[in-house]
N, C-alpha and C positions, 0 to 999 in steps of 0.2 A: 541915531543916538538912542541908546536902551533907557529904557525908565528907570526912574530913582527904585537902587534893591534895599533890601534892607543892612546887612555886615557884613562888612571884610575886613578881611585882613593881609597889608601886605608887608612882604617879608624881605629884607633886604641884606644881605649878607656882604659884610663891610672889611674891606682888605685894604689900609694904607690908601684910604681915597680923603683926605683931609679936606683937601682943596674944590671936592665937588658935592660932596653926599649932603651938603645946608642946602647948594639948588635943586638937587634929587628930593629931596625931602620938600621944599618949597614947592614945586612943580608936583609933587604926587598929591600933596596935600589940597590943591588948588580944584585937581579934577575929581579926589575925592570927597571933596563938599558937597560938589554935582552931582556924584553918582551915591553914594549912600546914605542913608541918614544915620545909621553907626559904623564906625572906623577905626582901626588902627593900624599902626606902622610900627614895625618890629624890627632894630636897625640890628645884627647881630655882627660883635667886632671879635672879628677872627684874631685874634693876637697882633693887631696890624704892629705893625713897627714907628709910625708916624703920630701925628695927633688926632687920628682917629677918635682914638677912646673918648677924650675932651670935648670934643666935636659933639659928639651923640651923646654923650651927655648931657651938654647943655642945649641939645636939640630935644631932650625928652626933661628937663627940668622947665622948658618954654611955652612947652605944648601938651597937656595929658593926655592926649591921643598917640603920640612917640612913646614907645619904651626901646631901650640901651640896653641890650643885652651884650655882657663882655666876657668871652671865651678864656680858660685860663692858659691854653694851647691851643696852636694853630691847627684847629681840626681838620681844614680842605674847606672846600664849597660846598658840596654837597652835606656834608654834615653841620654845617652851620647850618644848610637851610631846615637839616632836618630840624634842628634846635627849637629853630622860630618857628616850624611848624605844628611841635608839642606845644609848644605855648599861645599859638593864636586860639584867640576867645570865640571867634564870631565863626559862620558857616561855611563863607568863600574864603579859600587863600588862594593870595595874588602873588607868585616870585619874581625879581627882577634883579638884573646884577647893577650895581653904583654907579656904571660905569658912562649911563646916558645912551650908548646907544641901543638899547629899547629905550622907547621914552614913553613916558605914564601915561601922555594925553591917548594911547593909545588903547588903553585896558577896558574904556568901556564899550570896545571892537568885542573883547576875550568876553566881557561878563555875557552881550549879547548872544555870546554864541554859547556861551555853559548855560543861558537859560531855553535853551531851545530844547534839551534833554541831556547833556552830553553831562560824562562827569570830569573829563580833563580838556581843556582845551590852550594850543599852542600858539604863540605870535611869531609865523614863520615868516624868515623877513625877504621880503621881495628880492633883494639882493644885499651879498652879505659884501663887510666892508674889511674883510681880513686877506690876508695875503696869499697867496698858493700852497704854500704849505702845511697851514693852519685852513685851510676850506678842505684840502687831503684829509687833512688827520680825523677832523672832526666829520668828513665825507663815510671814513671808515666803522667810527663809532656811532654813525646813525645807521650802516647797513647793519652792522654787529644788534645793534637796539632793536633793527626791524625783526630779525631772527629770534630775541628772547620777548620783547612783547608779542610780535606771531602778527601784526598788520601794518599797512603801509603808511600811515601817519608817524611810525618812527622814522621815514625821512624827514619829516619837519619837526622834529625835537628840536627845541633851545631853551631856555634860562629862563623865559619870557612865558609864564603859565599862567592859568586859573584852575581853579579845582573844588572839588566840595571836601569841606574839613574832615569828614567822615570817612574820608577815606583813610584817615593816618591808622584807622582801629586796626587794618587789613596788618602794619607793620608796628605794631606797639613792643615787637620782642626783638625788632633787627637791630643791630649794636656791630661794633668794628669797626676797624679802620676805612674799610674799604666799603662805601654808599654809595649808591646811585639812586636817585631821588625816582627819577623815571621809571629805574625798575621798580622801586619801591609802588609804585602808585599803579603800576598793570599789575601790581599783587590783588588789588582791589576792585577793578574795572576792566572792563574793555570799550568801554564808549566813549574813544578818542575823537577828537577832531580838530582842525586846527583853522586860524583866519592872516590872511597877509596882512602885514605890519610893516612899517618901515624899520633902516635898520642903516645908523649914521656912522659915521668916524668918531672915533673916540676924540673927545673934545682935553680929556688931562690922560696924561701919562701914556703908560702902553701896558698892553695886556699881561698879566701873570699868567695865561695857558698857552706855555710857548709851545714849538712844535714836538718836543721832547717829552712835555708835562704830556701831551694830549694823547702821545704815543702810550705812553706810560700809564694814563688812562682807560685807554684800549685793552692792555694785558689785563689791568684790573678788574675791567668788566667782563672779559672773558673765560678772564680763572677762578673771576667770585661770583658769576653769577650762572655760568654753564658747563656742564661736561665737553664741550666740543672739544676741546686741545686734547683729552684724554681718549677719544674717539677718533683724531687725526692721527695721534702715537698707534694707538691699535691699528689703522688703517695702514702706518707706514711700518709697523714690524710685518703686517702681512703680506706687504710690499717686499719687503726684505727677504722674507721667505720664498717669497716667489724666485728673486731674485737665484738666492742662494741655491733652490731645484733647477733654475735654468742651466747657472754657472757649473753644477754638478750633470747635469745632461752632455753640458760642452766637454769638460775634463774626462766624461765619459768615452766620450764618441769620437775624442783627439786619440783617447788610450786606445783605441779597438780598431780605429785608421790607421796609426804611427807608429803603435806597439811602444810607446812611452807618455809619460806623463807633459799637461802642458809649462813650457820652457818658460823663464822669462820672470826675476825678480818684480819687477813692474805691475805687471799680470795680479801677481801675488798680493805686492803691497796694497795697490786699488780696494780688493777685495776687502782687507782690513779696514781700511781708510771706512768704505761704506759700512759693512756693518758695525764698524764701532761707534760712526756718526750716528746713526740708527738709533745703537742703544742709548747715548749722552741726551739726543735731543727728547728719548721719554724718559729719561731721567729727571733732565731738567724740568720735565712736565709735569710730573712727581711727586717732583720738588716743590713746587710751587704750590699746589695742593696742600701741600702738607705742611708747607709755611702759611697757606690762612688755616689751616685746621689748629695751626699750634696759636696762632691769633686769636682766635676766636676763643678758644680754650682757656685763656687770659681772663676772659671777658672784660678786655678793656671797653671802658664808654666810648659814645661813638663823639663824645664830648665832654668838656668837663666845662660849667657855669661858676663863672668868677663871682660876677655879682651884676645884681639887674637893677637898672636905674629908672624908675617912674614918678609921676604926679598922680594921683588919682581924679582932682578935679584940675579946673581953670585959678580955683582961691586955696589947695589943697598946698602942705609942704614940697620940696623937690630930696629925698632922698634916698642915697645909697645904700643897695640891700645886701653887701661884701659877706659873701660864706667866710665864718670866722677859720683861722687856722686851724687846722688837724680834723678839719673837717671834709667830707667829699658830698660831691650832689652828682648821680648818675643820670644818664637818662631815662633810667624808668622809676626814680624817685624824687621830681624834679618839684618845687616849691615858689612860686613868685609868692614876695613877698608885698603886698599896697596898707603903706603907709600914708593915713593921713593926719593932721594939726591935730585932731582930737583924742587920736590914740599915740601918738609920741610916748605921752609918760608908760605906758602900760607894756610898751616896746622894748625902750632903751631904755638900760642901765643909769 
């Protein structure tokens, strides 16, 4: 067990978990008594569709150590966590998904191991409780992970981190759709590490990263955050080329043995078949470049904050800080607002 540190902050990004995030929050709350002597929890609700929002609310109007931050759109996961992680106060951020299976009693494994030197460190879980095709998927986007952070601790990427807050300064300008936390944080570091953890069956529901979303996650991290797919197109037009010198050597050497050309619609059509294939798939590659380029060019937020719900003390009021209409709060001009009993009047209208 690591010695009482001084702050954290953990960050918990809330999708349609009604029925679990009061024991999540109960259960982190519990072992961060033990571990810190300042704390908070950052519960951030992704647009869920359920009673979410209510929930964390009245889990941050219970406790002023909770704050309820509520998304005006469903940004993803990753961009929620980005959210909570502009706004935690203190030195260490702690991420974890609602979902229980990382479980909090486990984090102060992570702090011990961030206070050894390290600036990221991972709760890889001894063995994972998801099904074959979902251990695939996310199998693929930790080889992919290993390639752009460049060492071998991106096989033990998950959800389940600590980190030092200092590190967000590395991406204080990234914005868009398309986030990855991870990468985000080898912007800043290279002194990964990681500690086993256990890693349960989901206790409610079932996971929103089906095998599809995960797949789908993979192109995203591969076209937003590397050249590689544009460098496999070059590799395969110079394939194709090659291609096209050989088939011309053969058409050659058919003319100069047979005294005619080679026979055979079939022969012909193939031909086309690959090199058109050729050119659509770097097309599509392109394409898709030039579909984040037109994103980015937007500069959509990689968020948008509805409104953030806190206490400031234990005897302090419980209210909601709702961005009025016709108003926007980006994320690189993001505002919490701590209301207490004493300044009401000077507040609100």
């Amino acid at each position: 067990m690591t010695t009482k540190c001084s702050q954290l902050s953990l960050i918990i990004p809330v999708y349609n978990s009604s029925d679990q995030i009061t024991l999540v929050v109960s259960r982190a709350v519990q072992v961060l008594e033990k571990l810190a002597r300042d704390f908070e929890i950052i519960l951030v609700n992704d647009a869920s569709k359920d009673e979410s929002r209510l929930v964390i609310e009245n889990l941050a109007g219970g406790d002023y150590r909770v704050r309820a931050v509520n998304l005006g759109r469903n940004a993803g996961q990753h961009n929620a966590l980005l959210c909570g992680i502009r706004l935690a106060r203190y030195s260490t951020c702690i991420t974890m998904d609602d979902d229980l299976q990382f479980v909090p009693e486990d984090i102060p494994l992570l702090i011990e191991k961030l206070e050894q030197g390290f600036d990221v460190v991972y709760g890889s879980p001894k063995e994972q409780k998801h099904g074959a095709l979902r251990n695939a998927a996310s199998n693929v986007i930790k080889l992919t992970l290993k390639k752009l952070i460049g060492a071998e601790i991106a096989t033990h990427i998950s959800p389940f981190r600590a980190f030092r807050t200092k590190l967000r300064d590395a991406f204080t300008e990234a914005q868009g759709q398309f986030t990855l936390i991870d990468v985000l944080l080898s912007w800043g570091t290279s002194r990964f590490a990681y500690v086993l953890v256990s890693h349960s069956e989901r206790i409610y529901g079932s996971s929103n990263y089906t095998f599809s979303k995960l797949v789908l996650c993979a192109v995203n991290l591969i076209t937003g955050f590397t050249t590689i797919p544009l460098r496999i197109a070059a590799i395969n037009g110079a394939l194709c080329i090659s291609l096209g010198v050989l088939l011309l050597c053969y058409v050659f050497i058919c003319y100069v043995s047979n005294g005619g050309s080679v026979p055979g619609f079939p022969f012909l059509a193939s031909v086309i078949i690959i090199f058109s294939g050729a050119q659509l798939f770097a097309l599509g590659i392109i394409g898709e470049y030039l579909g984040r380029m037109y994103e980015r060019n937007l500069s959509r937020p990689s968020y948008f904050i509805e409104s953030v719900v806190e206490s400031r003390s234990e005897s302090d009021v419980y209210v909601d800080c709702s961005v009025p209409s016709g108003t926007t709060r980006n994320n690189s001009t993001e505002m919490v607002l701590d209301v207490n009993r004493s300044t009401l009047d000077n507040v609100l209208p």
